[in-house]
MARTI-678166 format. One record per residue (C-alpha): x, y, z; residue in one letter. Coordinates in steps of 0.001 Angstrom, whole numbers, plus 500000, padded with zeros to 6 digits. Each point is the difference from the previous one (the first is absolute). Example, Ala and Ser with C-alpha at 12.3 -4.5 7.8 and 13.67 -1.06 7.14 Angstrom:
<sites>
512300495500507800A
501370503440499340S
</sites>
This chain:
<sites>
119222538402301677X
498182501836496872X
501953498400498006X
499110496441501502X
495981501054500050X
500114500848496669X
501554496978498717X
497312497956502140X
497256502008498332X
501381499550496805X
499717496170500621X
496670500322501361X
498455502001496708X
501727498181497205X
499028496692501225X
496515501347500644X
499298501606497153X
500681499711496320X
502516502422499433X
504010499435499323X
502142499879503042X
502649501407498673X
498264503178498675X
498813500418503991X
503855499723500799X
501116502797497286X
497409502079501623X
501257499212503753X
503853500501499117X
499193503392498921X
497406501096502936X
502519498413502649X
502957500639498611X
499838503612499479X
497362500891502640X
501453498127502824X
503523498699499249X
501192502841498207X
501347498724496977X
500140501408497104X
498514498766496682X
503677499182498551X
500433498256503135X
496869498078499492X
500646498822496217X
503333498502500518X
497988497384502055X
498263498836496717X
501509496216499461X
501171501001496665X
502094496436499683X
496714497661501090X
497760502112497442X
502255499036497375X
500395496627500950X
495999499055500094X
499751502379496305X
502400498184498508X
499586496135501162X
495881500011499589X
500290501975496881X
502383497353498558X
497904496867501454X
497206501513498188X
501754500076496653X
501088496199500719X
496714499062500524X
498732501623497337X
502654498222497922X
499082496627501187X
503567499430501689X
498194499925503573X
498077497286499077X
502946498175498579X
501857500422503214X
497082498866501537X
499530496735498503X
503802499324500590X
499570500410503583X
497195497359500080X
501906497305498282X
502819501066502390X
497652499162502703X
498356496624498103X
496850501501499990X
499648500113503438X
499021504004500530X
499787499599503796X
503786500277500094X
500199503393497890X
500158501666503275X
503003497969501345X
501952500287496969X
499526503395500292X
500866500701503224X
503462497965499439X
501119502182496999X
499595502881501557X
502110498986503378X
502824498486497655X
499859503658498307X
500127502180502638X
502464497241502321X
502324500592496927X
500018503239500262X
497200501649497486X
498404502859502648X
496499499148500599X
497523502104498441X
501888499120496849X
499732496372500198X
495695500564500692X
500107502559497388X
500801497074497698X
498158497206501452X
496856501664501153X
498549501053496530X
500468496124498513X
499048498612503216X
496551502465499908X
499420498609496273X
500159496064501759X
497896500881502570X
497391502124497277X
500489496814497666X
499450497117502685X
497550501239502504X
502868500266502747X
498998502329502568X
502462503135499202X
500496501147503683X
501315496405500403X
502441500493497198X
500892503430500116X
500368499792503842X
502265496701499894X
502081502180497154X
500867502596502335X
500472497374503030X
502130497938497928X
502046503347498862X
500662500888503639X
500752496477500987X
503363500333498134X
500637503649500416X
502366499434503144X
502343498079498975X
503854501415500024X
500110500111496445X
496285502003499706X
499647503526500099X
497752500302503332X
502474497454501111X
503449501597499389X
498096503356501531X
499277498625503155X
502974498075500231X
502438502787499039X
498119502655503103X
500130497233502727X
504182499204499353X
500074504138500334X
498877499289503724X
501220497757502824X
497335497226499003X
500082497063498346X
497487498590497689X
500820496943498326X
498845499799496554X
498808496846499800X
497623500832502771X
498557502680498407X
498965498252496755X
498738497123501538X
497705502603501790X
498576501504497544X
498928497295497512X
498983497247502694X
497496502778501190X
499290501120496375X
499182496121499356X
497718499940502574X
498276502892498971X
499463498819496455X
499415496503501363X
496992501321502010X
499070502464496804X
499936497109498016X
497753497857502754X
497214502607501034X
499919501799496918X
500331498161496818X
496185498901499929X
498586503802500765X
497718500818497588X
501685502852497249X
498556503549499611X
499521499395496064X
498870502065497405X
496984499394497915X
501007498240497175X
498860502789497256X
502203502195502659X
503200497965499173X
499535498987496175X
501998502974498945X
502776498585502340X
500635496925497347X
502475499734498212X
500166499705495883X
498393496211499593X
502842499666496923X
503047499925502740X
499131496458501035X
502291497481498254X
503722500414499089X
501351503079500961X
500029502737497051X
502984502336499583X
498460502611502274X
499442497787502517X
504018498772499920X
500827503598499950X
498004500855503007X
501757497002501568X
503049501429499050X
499313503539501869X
498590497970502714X
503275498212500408X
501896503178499859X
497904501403502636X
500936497455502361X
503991500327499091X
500268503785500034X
498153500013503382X
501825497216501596X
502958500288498255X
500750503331499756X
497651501856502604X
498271501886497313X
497069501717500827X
497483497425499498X
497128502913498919X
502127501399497543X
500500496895498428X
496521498943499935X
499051503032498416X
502536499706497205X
499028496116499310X
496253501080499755X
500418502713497990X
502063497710497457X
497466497636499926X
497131502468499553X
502048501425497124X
499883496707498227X
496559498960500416X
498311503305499958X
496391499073499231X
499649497225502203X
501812502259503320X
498020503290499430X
498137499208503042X
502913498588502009X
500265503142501995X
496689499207501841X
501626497179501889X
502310502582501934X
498065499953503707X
499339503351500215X
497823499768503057X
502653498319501682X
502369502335499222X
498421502943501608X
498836497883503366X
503843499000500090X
501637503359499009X
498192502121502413X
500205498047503001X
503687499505499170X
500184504008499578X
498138500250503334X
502037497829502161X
503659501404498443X
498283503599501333X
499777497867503381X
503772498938499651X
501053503644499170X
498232501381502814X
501675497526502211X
496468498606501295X
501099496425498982X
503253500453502107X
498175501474502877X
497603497166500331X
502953496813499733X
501617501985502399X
497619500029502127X
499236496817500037X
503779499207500755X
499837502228503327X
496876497718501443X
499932497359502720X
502387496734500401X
502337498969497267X
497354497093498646X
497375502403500063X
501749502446497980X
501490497372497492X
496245498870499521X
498528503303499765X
502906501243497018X
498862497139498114X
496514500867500022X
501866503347498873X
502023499115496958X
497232497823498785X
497019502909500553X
502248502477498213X
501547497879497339X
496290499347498948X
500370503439498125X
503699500536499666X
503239498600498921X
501172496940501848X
503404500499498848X
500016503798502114X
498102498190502580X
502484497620500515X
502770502653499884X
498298502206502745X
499035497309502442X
503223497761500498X
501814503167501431X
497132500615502545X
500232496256500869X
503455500030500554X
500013501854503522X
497623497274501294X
501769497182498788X
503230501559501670X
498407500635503194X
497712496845500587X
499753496459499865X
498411499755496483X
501253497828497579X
501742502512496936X
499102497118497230X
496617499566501612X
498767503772500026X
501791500716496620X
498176497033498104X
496768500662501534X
500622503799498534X
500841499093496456X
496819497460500284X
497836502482501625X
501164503009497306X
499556497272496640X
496986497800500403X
497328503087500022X
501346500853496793X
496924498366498880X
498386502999500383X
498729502211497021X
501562502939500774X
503880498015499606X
501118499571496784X
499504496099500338X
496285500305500804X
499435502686497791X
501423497494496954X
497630497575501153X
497056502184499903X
501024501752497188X
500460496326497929X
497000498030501319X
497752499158496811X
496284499264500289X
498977501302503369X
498116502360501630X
502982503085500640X
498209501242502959X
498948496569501798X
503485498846499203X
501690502965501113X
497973499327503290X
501305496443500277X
503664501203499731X
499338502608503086X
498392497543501650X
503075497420499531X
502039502615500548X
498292501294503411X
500318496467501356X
503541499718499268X
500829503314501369X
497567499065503498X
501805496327500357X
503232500335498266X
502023501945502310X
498746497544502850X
500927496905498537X
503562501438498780X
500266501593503887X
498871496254501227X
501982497826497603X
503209501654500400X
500626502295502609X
497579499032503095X
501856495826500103X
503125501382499323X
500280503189502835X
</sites>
């Protein structure tokens, strides 16, 4: 229960008070996880998320050069004559790429990890409110992510046909992006017209880009096009580390345009990095002292089968908050598994309200598809915007297991 306190404290302070989450966390991990879990500090560094530092390095440092470069803006102005002019459906658009990525089988914090930062710039360029766009992103991302052929999909798929169950497919899909529609559909409605946390303008003028990339595109511009496009095909095509690769295209591109990308560095989101990396680092100490285990467990051994179902998707979605969906998802389904065997619950039901109680809170900052968000939105206030995405993120978490437990497992048990 330390271990719980502290991470409520932690909460309590950084939202308080100006001072980095994340650097609170580092300090926790240490003073809990030596002090009262008895782990050792090897133990405690290989919780660092090596992979998602990378990933938010690479992909903000190499938006920055592109909008340095004036390619950002290009891609910008394509989208809006995509859309006739008519900026309200950005959003939309949006939130169908992503599904067809990740429904086709691109894993999902690589298809946001290439949306969010152009869909940050629309929002930055257009007035759109970026919660709205960043959150419909991520919602339209996990709307495709079950299907057979999609990673999430295949996973869940592949550990139910290990079991006596049966979940069709189709079932599970359908699930998860008719509720991730109506999540972005009611984003979209009570949300698009909230006032932004902006900058002052002197705050943001450093932020533009060079006035000369307007226009045709230069060859710098075509080049950063071209890394841009082999981004997207070594990631999805060959499951390269998307990081790696956005590290190598933005150091390229700095290499050729030295003078103008000096300064591209300062777009990484170092703030963000250290909220998200030590509250990552503190929660794998959780998993490795078995805390996270105790607690589903728990939670499995309580009360009447529709209870319990209810009460481990207020689990999965509470813990997946701060921690991998994916290991989530891999953890729970076995604990579910004896329930669905020994009671009247429907196996598709419980399963698809798991996968959409586990994916839709991956809004929040400290996942890597809310901490792309935060670390990409232009213009605004970091802190008041980092507020809004807790505060989107607490409501999911406080509502989204019930309407998952209510939509399909309560009618169908």
């Amino acid at each position: 229960m330390i271990s719980i306190g502290a991470l409520l404290v932690m909460f309590v302070v950084g939202t308080v008070l100006p001072i980095n989450l994340g650097i609170l966390a580092f300090v926790a991990t240490f003073t809990v996880g030596t002090a009262s879990l008895g782990l050792t500090e090897d133990e405690i560094f290989e919780g660092f998320p090596v992979k998602l530092f990378v990933t938010i390095v690479g992909v903000t440092y190499l938006f920055s050069v592109a909008r340095r470069n004036g390619t950002i803006d290009l891609l910008v102005a394509a989208g809006v004559r995509l859309v006739r002019g008519k900026v309200a459906l950005i959003p939309w658009v949006l939130f169908l790429v992503a599904a067809l990525l990740t429904a086709f089988g691109t894993f999902t914090p690589a298809a946001v990890a290439i949306l969010v930062p152009i869909a940050m710039n629309f929002a930055y360029r257009y007035k759109l409110n970026p919660l709205v766009v960043g959150m419909m992103v991520i919602s339209g991302g996990h709307a495709g992510a079950f299907s057979p052929l999609a990673v999430s999909g295949a996973l869940v798929l592949g550990m139910v046909d290990k079991t006596d169950l049966h979940v069709s497919p189709v079932a599970l899909f359908t699930a998860s992006f008719v509720i991730n529609l109506l999540l972005s559909l009611l984003t979209y409605v009570l949300l698009a017209k909230r006032p932004v946390p902006l900058l002052d303008q002197d705050e943001t003028a450093d932020e533009d880009e060079d006035p000369a990339a307007s226009g045709r595109p230069d060859w710098r511009q075509w080049l950063t096009l071209a890394c841009l496009l082999g981004l997207v095909v070594g990631a999805l095509g060959f499951q390269l580390e998307i990081g790696f690769l956005a590290l190598v295209a933005g150091a390229l591109l700095a290499l050729v345009d030295m003078k103008r990308q000096e300064k591209a560095v300062d777009g990484i989101s170092w703030a963000t990095l250290l909220l998200v990396a030590g509250m990552m680092t503190y929660i794998a100490m959780l998993e490795k002292a078995g805390v996270i285990e105790e607690i589903s467990e728990h939670a499995a051994g309580l009360g009447a089968p529709l209870v319990v179902a209810l009460l481990l998707c207020f689990t999965v979605a509470v813990t997946s908050a701060f921690a991998s969906s994916t290991a989530i998802l891999t953890a729970i389904i076995p604990i579910a598994v004896p329930l669905l065997l020994s009671s009247h619950l429907s196996a598709a039901g419980l399963i698809a309200a798991l996968a959409v109680s586990t994916t839709i809170v991956d809004t929040s900052p400290f996942s890597t598809n809310g901490a792309l968000v935060l670390a990409n939105a232009r213009g605004v206030d970091a802190r008041r915007f980092y507020r809004q995405v807790i505060g989107y993120t607490g409501g999911i978490v406080a509502l989204g297991p019930v309407v998952a437990w209510g939509a399909l497992v309560l009618p169908w048990s």
